[in-house]
C-alpha positions as a Markdown table, in Angstrom:
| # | Residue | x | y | z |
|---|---|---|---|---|
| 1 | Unk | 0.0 | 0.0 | 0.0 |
| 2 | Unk | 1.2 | 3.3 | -0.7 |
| 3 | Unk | 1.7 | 5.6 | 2.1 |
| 4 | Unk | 1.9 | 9.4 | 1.2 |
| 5 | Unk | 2.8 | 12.6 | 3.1 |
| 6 | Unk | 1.5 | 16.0 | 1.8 |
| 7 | Unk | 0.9 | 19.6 | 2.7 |
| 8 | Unk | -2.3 | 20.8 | 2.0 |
| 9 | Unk | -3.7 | 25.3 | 2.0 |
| 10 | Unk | -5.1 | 27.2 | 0.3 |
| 11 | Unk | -5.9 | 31.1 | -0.1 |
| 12 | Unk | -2.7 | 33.1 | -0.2 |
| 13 | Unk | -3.8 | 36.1 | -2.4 |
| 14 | Unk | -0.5 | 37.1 | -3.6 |
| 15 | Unk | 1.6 | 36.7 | 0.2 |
| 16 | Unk | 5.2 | 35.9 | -1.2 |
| 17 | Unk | 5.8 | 35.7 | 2.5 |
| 18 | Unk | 3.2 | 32.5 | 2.7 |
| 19 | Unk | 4.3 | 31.3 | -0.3 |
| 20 | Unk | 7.8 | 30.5 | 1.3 |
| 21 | Unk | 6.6 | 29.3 | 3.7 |
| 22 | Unk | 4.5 | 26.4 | 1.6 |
| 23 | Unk | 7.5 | 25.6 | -0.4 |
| 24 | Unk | 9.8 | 25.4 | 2.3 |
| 25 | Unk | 7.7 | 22.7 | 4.5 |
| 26 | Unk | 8.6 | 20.3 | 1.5 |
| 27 | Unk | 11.8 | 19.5 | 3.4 |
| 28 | Unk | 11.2 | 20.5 | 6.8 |
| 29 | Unk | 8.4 | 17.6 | 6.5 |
| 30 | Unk | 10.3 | 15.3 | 3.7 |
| 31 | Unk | 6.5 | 15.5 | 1.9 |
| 32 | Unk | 5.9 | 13.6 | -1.3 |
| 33 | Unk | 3.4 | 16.2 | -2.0 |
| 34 | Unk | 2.2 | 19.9 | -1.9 |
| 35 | Unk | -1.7 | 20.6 | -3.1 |
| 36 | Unk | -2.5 | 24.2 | -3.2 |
| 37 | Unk | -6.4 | 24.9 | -3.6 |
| 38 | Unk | -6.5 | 28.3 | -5.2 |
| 39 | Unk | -6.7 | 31.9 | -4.6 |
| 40 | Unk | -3.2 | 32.5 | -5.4 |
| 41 | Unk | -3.4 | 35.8 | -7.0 |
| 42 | Unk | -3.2 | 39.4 | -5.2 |
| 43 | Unk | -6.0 | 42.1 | -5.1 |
| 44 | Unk | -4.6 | 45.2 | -4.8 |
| 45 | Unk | -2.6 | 46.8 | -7.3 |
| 46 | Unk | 0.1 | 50.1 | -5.8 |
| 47 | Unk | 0.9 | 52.6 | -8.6 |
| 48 | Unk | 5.0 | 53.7 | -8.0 |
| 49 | Unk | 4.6 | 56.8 | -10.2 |
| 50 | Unk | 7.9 | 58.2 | -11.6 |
| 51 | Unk | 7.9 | 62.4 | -11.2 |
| 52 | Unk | 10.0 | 64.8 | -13.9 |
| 53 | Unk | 12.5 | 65.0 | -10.6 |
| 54 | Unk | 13.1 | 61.5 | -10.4 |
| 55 | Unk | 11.6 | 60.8 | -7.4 |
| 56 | Unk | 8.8 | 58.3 | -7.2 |
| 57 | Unk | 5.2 | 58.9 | -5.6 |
| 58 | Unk | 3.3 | 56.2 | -4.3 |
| 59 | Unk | 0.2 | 55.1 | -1.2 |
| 60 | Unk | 0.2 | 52.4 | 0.9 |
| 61 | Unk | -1.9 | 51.4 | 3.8 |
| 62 | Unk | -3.4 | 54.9 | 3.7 |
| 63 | Unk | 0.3 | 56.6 | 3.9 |
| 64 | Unk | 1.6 | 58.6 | 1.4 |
| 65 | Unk | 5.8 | 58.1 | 0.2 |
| 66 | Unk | 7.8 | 59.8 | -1.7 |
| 67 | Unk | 11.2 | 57.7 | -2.7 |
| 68 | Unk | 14.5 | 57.8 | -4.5 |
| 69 | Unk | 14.9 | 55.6 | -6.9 |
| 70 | Unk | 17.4 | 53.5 | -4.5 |
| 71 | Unk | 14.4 | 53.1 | -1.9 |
| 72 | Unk | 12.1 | 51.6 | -4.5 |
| 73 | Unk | 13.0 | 48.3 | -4.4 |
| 74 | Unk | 12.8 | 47.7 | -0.6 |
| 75 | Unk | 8.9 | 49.7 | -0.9 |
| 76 | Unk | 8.6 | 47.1 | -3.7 |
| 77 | Unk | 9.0 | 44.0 | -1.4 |
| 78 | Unk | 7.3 | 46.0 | 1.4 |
| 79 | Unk | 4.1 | 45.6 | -0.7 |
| 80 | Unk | 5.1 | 42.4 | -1.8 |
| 81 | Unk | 5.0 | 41.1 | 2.2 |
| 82 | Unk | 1.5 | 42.4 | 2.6 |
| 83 | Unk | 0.1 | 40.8 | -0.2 |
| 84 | Unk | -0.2 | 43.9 | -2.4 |
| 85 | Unk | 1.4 | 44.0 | -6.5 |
| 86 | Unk | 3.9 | 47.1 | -6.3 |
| 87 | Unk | 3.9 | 48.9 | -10.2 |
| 88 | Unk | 5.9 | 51.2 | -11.6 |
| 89 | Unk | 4.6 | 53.8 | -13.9 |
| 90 | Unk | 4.4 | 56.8 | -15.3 |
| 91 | Unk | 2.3 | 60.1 | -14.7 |
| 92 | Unk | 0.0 | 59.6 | -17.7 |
| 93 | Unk | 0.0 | 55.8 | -16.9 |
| 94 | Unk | -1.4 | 56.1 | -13.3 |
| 95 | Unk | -3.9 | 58.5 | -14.6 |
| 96 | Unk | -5.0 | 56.0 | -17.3 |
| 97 | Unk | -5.0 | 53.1 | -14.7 |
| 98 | Unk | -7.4 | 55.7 | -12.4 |
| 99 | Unk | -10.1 | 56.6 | -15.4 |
| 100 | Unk | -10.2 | 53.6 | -17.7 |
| 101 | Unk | -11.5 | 50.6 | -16.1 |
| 102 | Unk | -10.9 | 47.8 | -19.0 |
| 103 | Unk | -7.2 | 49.3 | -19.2 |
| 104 | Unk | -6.7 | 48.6 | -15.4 |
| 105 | Unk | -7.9 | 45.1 | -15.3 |
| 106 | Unk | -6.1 | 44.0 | -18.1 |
| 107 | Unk | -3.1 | 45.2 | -16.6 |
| 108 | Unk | -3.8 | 43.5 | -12.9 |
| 109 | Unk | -4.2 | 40.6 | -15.1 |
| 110 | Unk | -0.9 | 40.4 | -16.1 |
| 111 | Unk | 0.6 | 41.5 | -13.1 |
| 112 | Unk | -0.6 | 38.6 | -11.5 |
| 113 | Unk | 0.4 | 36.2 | -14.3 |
| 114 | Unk | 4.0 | 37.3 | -13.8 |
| 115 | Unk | 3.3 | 37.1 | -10.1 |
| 116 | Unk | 2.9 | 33.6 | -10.4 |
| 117 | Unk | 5.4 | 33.3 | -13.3 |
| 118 | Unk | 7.5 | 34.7 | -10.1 |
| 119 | Unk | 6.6 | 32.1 | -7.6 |
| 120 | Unk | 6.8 | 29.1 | -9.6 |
| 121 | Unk | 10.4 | 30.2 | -9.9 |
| 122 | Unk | 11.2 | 29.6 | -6.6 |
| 123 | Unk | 9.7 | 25.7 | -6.4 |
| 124 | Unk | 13.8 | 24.2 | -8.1 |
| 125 | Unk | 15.5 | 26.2 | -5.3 |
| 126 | Unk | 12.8 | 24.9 | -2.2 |
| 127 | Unk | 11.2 | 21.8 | -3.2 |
| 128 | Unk | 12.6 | 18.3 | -3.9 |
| 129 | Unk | 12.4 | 16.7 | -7.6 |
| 130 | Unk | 10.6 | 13.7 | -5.4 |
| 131 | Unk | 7.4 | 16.1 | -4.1 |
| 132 | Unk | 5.0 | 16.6 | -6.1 |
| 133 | Unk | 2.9 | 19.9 | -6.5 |
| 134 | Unk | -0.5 | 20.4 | -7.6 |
| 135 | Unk | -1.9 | 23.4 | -8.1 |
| 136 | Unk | -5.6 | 24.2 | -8.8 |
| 137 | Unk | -6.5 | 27.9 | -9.4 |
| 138 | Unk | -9.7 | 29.0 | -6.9 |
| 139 | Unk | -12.5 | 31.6 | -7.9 |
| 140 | Unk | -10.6 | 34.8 | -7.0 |
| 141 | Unk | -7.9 | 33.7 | -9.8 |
| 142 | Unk | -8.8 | 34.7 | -13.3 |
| 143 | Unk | -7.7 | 32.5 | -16.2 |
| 144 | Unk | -4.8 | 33.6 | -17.4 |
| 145 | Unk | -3.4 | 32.1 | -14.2 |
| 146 | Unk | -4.2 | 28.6 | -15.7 |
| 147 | Unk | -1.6 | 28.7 | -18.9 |
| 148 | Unk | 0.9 | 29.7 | -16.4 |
| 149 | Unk | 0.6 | 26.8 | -14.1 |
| 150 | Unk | 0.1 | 24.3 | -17.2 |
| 151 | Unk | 3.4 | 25.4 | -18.7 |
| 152 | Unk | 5.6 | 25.0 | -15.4 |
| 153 | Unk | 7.5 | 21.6 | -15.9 |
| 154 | Unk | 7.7 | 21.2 | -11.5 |
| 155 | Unk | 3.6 | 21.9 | -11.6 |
| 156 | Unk | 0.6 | 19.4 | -11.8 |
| 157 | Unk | -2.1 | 21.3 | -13.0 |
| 158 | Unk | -5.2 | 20.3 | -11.5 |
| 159 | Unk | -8.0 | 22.5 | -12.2 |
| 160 | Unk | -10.8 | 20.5 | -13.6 |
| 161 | Unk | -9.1 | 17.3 | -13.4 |
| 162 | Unk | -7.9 | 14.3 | -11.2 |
| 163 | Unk | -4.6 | 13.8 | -11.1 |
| 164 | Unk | -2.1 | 11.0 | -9.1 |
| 165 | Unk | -1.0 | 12.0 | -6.0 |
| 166 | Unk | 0.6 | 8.0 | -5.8 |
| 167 | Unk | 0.0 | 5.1 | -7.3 |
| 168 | Unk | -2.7 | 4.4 | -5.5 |
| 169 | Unk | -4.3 | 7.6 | -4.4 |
| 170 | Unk | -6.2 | 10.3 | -6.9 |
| 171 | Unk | -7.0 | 14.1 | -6.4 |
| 172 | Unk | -9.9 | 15.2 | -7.9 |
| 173 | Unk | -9.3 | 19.2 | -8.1 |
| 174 | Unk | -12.1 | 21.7 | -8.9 |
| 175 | Unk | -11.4 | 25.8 | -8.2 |
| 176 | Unk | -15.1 | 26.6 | -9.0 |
| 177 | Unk | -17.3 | 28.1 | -6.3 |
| 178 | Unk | -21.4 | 28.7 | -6.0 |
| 179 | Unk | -22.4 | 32.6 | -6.3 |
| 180 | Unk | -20.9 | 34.6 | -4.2 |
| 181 | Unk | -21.5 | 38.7 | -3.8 |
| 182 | Unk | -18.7 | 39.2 | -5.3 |
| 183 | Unk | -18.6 | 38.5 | -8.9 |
| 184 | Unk | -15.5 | 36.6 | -9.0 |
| 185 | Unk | -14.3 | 34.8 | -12.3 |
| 186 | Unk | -14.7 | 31.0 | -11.3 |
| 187 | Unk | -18.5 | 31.2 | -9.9 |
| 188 | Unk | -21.5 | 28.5 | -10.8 |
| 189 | Unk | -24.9 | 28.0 | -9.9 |
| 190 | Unk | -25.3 | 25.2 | -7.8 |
| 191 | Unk | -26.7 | 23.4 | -10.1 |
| 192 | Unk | -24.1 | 24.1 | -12.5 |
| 193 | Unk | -21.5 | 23.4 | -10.1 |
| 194 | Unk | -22.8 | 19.7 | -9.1 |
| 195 | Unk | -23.1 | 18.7 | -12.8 |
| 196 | Unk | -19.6 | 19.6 | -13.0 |
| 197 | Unk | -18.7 | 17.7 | -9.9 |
| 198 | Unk | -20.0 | 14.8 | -11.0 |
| 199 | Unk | -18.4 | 15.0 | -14.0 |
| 200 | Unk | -15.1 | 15.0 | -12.3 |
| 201 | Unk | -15.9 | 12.0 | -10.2 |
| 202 | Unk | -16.9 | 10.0 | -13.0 |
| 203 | Unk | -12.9 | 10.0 | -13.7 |
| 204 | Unk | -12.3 | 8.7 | -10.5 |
| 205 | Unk | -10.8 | 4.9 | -10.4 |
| 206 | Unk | -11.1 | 4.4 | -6.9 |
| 207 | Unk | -13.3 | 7.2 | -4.5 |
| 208 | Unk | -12.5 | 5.2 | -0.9 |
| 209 | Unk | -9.0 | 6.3 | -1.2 |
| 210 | Unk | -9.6 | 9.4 | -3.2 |
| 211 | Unk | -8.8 | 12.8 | -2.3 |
| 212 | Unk | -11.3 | 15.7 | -3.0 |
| 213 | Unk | -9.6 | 18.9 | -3.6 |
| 214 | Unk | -12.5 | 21.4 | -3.7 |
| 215 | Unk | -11.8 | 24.8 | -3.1 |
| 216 | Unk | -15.2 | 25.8 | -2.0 |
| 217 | Unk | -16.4 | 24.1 | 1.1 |
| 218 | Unk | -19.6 | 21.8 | 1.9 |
| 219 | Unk | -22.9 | 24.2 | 3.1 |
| 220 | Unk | -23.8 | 24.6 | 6.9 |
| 221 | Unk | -20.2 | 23.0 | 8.6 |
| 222 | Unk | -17.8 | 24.6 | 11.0 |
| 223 | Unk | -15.6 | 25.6 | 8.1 |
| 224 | Unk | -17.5 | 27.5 | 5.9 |
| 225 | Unk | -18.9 | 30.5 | 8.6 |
| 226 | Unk | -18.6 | 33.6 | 7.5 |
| 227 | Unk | -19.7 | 37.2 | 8.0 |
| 228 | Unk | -22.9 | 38.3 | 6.0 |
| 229 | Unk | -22.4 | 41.3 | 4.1 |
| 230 | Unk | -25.2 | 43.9 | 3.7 |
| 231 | Unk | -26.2 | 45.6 | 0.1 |
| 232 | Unk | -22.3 | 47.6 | 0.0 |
| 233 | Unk | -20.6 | 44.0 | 1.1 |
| 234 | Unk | -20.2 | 45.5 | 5.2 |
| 235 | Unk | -20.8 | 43.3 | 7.6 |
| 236 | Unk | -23.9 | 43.1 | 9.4 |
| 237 | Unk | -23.9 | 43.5 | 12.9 |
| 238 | Unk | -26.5 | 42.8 | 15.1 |
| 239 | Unk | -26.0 | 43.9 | 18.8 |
| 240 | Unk | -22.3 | 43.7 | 19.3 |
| 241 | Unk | -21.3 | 41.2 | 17.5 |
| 242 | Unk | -21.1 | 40.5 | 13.4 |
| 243 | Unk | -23.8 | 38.3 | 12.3 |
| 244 | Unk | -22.0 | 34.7 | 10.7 |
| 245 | Unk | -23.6 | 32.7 | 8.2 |
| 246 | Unk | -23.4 | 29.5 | 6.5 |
| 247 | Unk | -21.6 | 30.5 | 2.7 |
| 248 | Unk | -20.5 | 26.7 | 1.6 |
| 249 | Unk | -21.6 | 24.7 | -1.3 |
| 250 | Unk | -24.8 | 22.2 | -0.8 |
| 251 | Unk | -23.9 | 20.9 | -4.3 |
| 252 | Unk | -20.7 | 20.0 | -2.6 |
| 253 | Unk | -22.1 | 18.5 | 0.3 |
| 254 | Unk | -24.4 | 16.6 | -1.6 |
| 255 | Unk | -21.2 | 15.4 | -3.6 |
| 256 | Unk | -19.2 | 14.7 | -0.4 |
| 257 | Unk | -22.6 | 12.5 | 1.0 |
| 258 | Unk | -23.0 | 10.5 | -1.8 |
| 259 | Unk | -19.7 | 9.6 | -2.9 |
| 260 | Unk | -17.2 | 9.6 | 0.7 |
| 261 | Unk | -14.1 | 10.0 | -0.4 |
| 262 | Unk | -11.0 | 9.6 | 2.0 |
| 263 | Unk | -10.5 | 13.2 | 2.8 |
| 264 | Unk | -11.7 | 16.2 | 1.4 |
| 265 | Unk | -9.2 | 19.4 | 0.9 |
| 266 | Unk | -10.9 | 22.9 | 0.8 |
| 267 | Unk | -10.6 | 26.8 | 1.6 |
| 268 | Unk | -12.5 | 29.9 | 0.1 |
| 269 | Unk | -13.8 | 30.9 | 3.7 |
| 270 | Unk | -11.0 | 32.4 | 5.8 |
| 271 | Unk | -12.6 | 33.3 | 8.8 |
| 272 | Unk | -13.8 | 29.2 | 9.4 |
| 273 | Unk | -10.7 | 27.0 | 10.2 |
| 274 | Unk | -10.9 | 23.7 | 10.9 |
| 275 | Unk | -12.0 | 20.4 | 10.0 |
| 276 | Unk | -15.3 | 18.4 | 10.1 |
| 277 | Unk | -16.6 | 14.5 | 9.3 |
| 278 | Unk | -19.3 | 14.5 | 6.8 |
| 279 | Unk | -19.5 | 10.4 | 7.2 |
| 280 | Unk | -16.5 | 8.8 | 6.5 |
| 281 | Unk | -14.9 | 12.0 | 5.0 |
| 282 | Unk | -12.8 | 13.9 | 7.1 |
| 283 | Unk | -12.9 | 17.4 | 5.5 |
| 284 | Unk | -10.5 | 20.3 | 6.4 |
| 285 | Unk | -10.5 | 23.9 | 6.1 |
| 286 | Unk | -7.3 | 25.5 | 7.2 |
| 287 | Unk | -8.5 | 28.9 | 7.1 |
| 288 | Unk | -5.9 | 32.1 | 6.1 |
| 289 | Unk | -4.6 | 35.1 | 7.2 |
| 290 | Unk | -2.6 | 35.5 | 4.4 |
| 291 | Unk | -2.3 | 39.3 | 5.3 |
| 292 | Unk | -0.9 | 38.9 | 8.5 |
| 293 | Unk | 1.8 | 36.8 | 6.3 |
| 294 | Unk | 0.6 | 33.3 | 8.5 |
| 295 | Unk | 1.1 | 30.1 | 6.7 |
| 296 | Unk | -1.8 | 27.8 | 7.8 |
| 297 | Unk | -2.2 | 24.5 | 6.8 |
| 298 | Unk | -2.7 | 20.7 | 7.2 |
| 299 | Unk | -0.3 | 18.2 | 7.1 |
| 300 | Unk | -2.1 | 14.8 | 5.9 |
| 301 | Unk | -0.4 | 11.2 | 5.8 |
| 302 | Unk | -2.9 | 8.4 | 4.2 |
| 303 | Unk | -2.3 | 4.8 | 3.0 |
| 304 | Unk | -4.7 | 2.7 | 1.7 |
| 305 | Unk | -7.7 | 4.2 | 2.5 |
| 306 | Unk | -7.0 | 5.1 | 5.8 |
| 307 | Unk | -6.0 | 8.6 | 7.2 |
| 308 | Unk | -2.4 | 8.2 | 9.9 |
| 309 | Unk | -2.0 | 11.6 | 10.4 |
| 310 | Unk | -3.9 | 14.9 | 10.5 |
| 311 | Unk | -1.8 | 17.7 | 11.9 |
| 312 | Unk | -2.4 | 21.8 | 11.9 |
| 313 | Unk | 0.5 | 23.7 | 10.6 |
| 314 | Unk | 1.2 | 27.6 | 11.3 |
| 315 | Unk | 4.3 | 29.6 | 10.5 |
């Protein structure tokens, strides 16, 4: 029987810091495999606009900087830390980014392609050739994200597919989530979502040992509370404290019921860490506070179709 050890997070949203982190716990825990369930990319863009002095101008954090041209760099990985995409650019540029809204996503688009292109750089230096790393994009990442991770010769792209984590054991991977209020690229009706679903699991040779990497949790668990958001996406409060609310999938706790795979990998709600049994399945949520630069994550041994070890990890 084949007995594997893997790292499993999720939701980084552009945290170099966290990223590290995840490649670095491929030898500090001699893993035969990191899965990463999406949510990669950043979401905040910082104009560093060049002045006819040479200085640069530039907001963070609700501060206002002025640098030389040797300080940009450092302001560069500053933003970097925080999870934030430093640019440089020009006066006309900014203004263009500021007005023109099609102009400014295409350009975030990128910037978080070569983002990526950036991190995957890093896996030869940090990983061993013998671990494994799948990837799956989540619904926060748009698609140009996907040829990225496709073309990387150390990555096992897994979006909409089941891939080998062993001989023995498979990872179905799926990035989609149901409707948030957010918009965000990779959404689906729930309907839409469970035909898809069960599409994937069609693939799958063997389900018992089968590992469900779903970036969007099952409805109505521990791991998928979150805060509900009124009409402008606040919060809502009632008395003192923030009212929490179910956000999870049911098409993906109806997948999770009728099929019981080993173990069942997902992320998408930050503020809901932990894990949960839904029957056999034991399904985990490590949460993120990818802001705070916190690496949070599971470490997960299985063989055969049994689980040996379930661990938290924080760094």
């Amino acid at each position: 029987m084949a007995r594997t050890r893997f790292l499993f997070s999720s939701d980084f949203h552009g945290s170099e810091t966290v990223w590290r982190k995840f490649l670095n716990a491929a030898r500090i825990f001699d893993l035969d495999a990191l899965i990463l369930s999406g949510d990669m990319t950043a979401k905040v863009m910082v104009p560093i606009i060049r002045q006819p002095d040479g200085t640069h101008r530039a907001s963070l954090l609700g501060r206002d900087y002025v640098l030389a041209e040797e300080e940009v760099p450092k302001f560069e990985e500053k933003c970097r830390l925080i999870a934030y995409i430093p640019y440089r650019t020009t006066p006309e540029e900014a203004h263009r980014i500021a007005t023109d809204e099609d102009y400014r996503e295409n350009l975030f688009e990128q910037l978080e392609a070569e983002t990526i292109r950036h991190w995957l750089s890093l896996i030869p230096d940090r990983v061993p050739e013998k671990c494994k790393v799948i990837m799956s994009p989540g619904n926060d990442d748009k698609f140009s994200v996907d040829e990225v991770l496709r073309s990387d010769p150390r990555v096992i792209y897994g979006s909409d597919e089941v891939v080998w984590l062993d001989d023995e054991h498979e990872v179905l991977c799926c990035g989609w989530a149901n409707k948030t209020p957010f918009n965000s690229p990779r959404e689906l009706s729930e309907e839409e979502l469970e035909v898809k679903l069960e599409s994937l699991v069609a693939r799958v040779r063997n389900v018992r040992k089968a590992v469900f990497c779903i970036h969007v949790p099952p409805h109505d668990t521990p791991i998928d509370t979150a805060p509900a958001l009124d009409k402008d996406l606040r919060p809502i409060v009632r008395g003192s404290q923030v009212l929490m609310i179910p956000v999870g999938s049911k098409a993906v706790r109806r997948i999770i019921e009728k099929y019981q795979p080993l173990v069942a990998l997902h992320g998408h709600v930050h503020e809901s860490p932990g894990f949960v049994r839904i029957g056999r399945t034991q399904c985990l949520n490590p949460g993120s506070e990818y802001n705070e630069g916190i690496f949070k994550g599971f470490l997960v041994e299985v063989e055969g179709d049994r689980i040996l070890r379930l661990q938290r990890v924080e760094a």
